[in-house]
Structure formats: structure tokens, C-alpha cells
C-alpha positions as CSV (number, residue, x, y, z in Angstrom):
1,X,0.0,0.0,0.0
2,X,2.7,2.3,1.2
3,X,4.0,2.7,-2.7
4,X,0.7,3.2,-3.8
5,X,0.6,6.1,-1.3
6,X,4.2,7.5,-2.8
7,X,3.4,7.2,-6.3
8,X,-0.1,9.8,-5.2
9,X,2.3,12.1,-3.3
10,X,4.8,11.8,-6.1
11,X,2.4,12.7,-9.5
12,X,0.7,15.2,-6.9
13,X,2.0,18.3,-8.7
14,X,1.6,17.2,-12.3
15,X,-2.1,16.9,-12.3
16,X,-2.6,20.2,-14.3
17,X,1.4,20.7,-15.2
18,X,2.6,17.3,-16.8
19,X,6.0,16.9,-17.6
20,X,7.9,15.0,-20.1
21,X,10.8,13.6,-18.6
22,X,12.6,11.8,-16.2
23,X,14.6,14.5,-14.4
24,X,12.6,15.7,-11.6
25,X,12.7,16.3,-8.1
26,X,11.1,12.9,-6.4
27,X,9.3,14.3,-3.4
28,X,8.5,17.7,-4.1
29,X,8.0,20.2,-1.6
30,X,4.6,21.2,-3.4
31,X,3.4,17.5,-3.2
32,X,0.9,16.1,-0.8
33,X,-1.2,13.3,-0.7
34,X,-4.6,13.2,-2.6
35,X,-8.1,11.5,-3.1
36,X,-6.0,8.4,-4.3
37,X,-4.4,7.8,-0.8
38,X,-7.3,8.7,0.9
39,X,-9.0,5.7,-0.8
40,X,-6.6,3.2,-0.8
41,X,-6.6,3.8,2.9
42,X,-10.3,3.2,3.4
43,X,-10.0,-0.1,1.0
44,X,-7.2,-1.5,3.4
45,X,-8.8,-0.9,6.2
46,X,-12.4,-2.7,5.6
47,X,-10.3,-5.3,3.5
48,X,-8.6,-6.1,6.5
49,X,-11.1,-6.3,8.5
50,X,-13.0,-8.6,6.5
51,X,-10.1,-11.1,6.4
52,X,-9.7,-11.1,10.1
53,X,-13.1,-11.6,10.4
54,X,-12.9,-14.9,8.3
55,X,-15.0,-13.1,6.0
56,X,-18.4,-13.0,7.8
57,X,-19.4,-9.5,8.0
58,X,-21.4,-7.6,5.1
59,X,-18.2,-6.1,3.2
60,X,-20.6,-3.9,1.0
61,X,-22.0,-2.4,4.3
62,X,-18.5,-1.8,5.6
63,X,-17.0,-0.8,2.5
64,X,-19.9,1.8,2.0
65,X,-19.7,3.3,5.4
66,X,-15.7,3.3,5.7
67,X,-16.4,5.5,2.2
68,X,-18.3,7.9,3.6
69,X,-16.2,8.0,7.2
70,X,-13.4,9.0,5.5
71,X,-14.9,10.9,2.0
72,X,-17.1,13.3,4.8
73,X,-13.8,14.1,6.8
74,X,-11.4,14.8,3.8
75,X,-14.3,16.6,2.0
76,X,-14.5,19.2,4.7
77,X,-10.9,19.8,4.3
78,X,-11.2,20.1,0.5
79,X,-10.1,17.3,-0.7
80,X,-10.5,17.0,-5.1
81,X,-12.9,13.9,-4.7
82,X,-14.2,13.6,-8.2
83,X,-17.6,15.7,-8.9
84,X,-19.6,12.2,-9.1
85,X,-17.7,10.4,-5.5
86,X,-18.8,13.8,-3.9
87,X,-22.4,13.7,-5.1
88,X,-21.9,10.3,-3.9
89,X,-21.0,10.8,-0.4
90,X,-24.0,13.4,-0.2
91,X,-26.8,11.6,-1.8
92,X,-29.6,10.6,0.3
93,X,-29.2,6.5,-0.3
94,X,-25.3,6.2,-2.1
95,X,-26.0,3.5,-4.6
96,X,-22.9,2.6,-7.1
97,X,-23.1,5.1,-10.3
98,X,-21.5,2.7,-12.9
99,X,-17.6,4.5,-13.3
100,X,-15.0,3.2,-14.8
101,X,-13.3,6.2,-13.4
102,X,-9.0,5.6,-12.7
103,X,-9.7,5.5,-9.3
104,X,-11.1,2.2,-9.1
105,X,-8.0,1.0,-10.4
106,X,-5.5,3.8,-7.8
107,X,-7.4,2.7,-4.9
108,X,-7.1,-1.4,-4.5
109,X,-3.4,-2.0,-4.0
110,X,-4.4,-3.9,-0.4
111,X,-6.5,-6.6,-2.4
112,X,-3.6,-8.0,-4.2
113,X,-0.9,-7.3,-1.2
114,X,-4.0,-9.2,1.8
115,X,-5.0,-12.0,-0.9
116,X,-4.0,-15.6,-0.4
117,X,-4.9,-16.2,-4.5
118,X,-5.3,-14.7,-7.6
119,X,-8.8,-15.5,-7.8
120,X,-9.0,-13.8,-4.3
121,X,-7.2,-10.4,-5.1
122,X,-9.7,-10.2,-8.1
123,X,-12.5,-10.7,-6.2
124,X,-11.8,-8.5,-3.3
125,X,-10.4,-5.9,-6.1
126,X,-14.1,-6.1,-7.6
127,X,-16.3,-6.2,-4.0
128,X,-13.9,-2.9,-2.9
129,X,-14.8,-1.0,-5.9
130,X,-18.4,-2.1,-7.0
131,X,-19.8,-0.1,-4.5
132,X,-19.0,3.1,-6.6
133,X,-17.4,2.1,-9.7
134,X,-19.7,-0.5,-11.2
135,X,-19.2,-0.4,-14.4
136,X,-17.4,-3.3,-16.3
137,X,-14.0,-1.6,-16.9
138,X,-13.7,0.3,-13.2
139,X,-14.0,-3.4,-12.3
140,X,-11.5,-4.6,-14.6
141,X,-8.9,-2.4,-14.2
142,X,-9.1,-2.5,-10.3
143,X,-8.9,-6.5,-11.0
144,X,-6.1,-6.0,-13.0
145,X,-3.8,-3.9,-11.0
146,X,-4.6,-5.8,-7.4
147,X,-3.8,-9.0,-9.8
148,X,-0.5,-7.3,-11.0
149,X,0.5,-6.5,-7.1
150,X,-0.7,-9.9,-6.2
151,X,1.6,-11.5,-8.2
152,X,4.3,-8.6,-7.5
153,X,4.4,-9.7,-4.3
154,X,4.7,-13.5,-4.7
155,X,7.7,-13.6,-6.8
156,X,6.3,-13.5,-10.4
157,X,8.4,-12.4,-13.2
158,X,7.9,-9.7,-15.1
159,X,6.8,-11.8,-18.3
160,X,4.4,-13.2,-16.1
161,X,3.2,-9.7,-15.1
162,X,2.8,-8.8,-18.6
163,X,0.8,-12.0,-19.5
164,X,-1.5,-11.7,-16.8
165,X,-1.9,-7.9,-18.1
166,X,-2.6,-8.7,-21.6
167,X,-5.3,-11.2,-20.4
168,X,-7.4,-8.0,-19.7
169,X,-5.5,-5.0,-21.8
170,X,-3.1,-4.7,-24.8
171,X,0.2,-3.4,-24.5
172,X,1.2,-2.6,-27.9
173,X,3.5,0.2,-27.4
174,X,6.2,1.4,-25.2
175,X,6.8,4.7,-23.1
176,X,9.0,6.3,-26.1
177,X,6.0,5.8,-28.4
178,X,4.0,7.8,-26.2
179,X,6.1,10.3,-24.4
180,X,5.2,13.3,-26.3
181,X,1.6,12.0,-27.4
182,X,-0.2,10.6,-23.9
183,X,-2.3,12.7,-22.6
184,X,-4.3,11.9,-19.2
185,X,-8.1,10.6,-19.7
186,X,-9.0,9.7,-15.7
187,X,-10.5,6.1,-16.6
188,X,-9.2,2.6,-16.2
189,X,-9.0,1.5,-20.2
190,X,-6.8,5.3,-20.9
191,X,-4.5,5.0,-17.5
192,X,-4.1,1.0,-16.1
193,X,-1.9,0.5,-19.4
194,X,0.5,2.7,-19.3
195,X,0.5,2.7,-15.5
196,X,1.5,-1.0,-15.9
197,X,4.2,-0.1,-19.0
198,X,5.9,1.9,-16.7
199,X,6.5,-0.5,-14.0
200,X,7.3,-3.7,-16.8
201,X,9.7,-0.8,-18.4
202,X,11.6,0.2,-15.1
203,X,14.8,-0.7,-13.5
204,X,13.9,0.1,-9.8
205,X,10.7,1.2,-7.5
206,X,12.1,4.5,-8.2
207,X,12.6,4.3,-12.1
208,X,9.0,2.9,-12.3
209,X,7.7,6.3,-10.7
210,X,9.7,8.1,-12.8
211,X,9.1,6.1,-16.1
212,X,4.9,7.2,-15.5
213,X,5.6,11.0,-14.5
214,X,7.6,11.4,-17.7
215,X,4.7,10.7,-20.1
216,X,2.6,12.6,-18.5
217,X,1.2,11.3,-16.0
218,X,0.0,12.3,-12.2
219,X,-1.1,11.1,-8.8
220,X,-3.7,8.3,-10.3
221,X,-1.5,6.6,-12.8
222,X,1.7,6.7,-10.2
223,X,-0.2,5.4,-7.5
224,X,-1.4,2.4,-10.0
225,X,2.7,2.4,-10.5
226,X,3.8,2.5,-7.6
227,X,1.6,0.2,-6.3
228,X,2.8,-2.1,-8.8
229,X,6.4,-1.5,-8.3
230,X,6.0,-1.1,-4.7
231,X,5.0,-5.0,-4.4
232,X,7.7,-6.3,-7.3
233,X,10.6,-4.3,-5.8
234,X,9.6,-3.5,-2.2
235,X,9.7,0.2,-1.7
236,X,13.1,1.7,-0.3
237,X,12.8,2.4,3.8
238,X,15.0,5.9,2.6
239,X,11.7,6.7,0.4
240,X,9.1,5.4,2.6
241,X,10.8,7.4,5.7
242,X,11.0,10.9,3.9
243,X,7.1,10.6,2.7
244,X,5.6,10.2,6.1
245,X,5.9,13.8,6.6
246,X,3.5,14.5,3.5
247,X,0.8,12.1,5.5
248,X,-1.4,13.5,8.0
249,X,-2.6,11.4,11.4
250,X,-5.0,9.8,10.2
251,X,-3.4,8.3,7.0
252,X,-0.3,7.8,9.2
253,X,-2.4,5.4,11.7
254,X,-3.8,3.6,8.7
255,X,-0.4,2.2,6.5
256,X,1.8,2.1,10.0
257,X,-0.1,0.2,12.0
């Protein structure tokens, strides 16, 4: 979870500036965490839960409340939610509102890392998300990434990562081919590709941050990145040490517990 959380704090600053390149400061002092931590945090915390509890508790109930626990006290501190999560959080009886929005996909990194399976990290991937993102491919790219950190984390190769991926995406292309062309559309079949490119195309956890940032990308895809990278490589305690700072309490108490 932890390099989901440094990929968000990382692409934080090139939301509305992208870059182009590689040669950039790592953790700005502009950077902060965003709606993609926020998330990811609330998706651990009921996905743990449900595991401890041997899986008999209503995990749509607790997935749906833990939502709007933490959307209503990161809202009031103005938070960028999306303008449809927001109308979520508000309406009178929150019912999913089929998205295949990137955030789906940013948010799940604690179904592949808490899974005992494949099939598991899918399924939890697809009961986390559902309860907003409903449509077909919000649930297929957050099945695909917690997939790709599932198998991150138990010693698949990267061949095998890229099988798995094009199971559910293609890949035909390669960061140069899109450098100067990608630009940012915030849903699962325009970000969970290259999101996954960049990790299959990096060297390190670091080079895999920096591989996404230079084509463009931003908090969503680098969290989907790091996330990625984060369970292949492990994430370096130097790195995971200097971002704590960026975290407030409450996200502090959540990935250090």
C-alpha cells in the first residue's frame, strides 16, 4: 500500500502541469497526498477487517460506510474527490453510479498485497470498488492492478506480469512511443496500461515512478505504478521514511499500523 501512497504524493504536482521527462525532483515540496491515498486507505482498512473476520461481516455495508467515514472528513478539508464520489458521499441512499473512473484502479493496492490467490485479489479488487465504480471496466482495471501486485508480491516475473496484463489490456507500445503523445483521460482503459508499461519498463521502484511521470502522468496513474512496483521491488525504507511527513494522522495510523 505504502508505494501506492508515494506514487499519489509523487504525480501530486503534475495533475494540471505534466512533464515530459525523467529529471525531476522525487518528493517535491509542493506534493501532498490526494483522493488516491485517501481511498486506498479506506480499501485496506475494511479489506482487513473482512479477512480477520474470516469473511463474515457484510463487506458492501463496511465498504460503504468506511467511504463515507473518510470521503465526509477529507471533504471538509477540501479534498479533489471527483464531482460524481462527492455527489456520492452526499446523496440521500449512495447506490454505485457505474464508473469506470481511474480511481477504481489507484485505490485497491491492499487486495492483491492481503490475498492468499489470484482469484482472491480479483474478487476482493471487484467487492472494494463495486460499491461506486460499477461499471465493467472500473472493475476490470481494479482487478487487473490488485492482480499485478498480487503477483508482484509473490515472486512472479515480469513476463508473467505482462501475460497476466494482456489477459485483460493490450500493450502494444512502449513509453518512447507515447512520451510526447499521452495525454491523461482519468479512466481505467486510458491510465491501467501505461500505469503497468511503466512498472514492466523500469529498473527500480524509483525508475517505475519516474518512467509514469515522464509521459505525462500524475497522482492516479503513479499510484497504479507504484503500487505495482512497490510489491515487485519492495519500496526503499530511505523513500518510505522521507514521505511520512506528506501524511497527516490519520493516514499515518492507517499504513503504519
Amino acid at each position: 500500500m505504502l508505494g501506492a501512497i508515494i506514487g499519489d504524493v509523487v504525480g501530486s504536482i503534475y495533475a494540471f502541469q505534466p512533464i515530459r521527462t525523467k529529471s525531476f525532483e522525487l518528493l517535491d515540496l509542493r506534493a501532498r497526498f490526494t483522493d488516491d491515498t485517501i481511498l486506498t486507505a479506506a480499501t485496506s482498512n475494511v479489506i482487513a477487517y473482512y479477512l480477520q473476520e474470516n469473511k463474515q461481516l457484510d463487506f458492501a455495508a463496511e465498504m460503504q460506510e468506511e467511504l463515507l467515514r473518510i470521503g465526509w472528513l477529507y471533504q471538509s478539508q477540501e479534498v479533489a474527490f471527483s464531482h460524481r464520489f462527492s455527489d456520492w458521499l452526499f446523496a440521500d441512499e449512495p447506490k454505485p453510479y457505474g464508473s469506470a473512473g481511474v480511481t477504481a484502479a489507484s485505490r485497491v493496492s491492499s487486495a492483491g498485497l492481503m490475498a492468499s490467490s489470484l482469484a482472491e485479489a480479483e474478487e476482493l479488487a471487484q467487492m472494494a470498488v463495486a460499491i461506486t465504480h460499477n461499471h465493467a471496466e472500473g472493475i476490470k482495471g481494479a482487478q487487473c492492478v490488485a492482480g499485478c501486485v498480487y503477483l508482484g508480491k509473490n515472486g512472479a516475473s515480469k513476463e508473467e506480469i505482462r501475460r497476466y496484463t494482456l489477459s485483460k489490456y493490450e500493450l502494444g507500445f512502449t513509453l518512447k512511443d507515447i512520451r510526447l503523445r499521452y495525454n491523461f483521460v482519468p479512466t481505467c482503459p486510458m491510465s491501467v496500461p501505461p500505469a503497468i508499461e511503466a512498472f514492466l519498463e523500469s529498473e527500480n521502484f524509483e525508475d517505475a515512478l519516474r518512467n509514469i511521470i515522464s509521459v505525462g502522468g500524475s497522482d492516479s496513474l503513479a499510484a497504479i505504478t507504484g503500487s505495482i512496483a512497490g510489491s515487485f521491488y519492495g519500496v526503499p525504507e530511505e523513500l518510505a521514511q522521507q514521505v511520512i511527513p506528506y501524511l497527516d494522522e490519520e493516514i499515518q495510523e492507517d499504513i503504519l499500523e
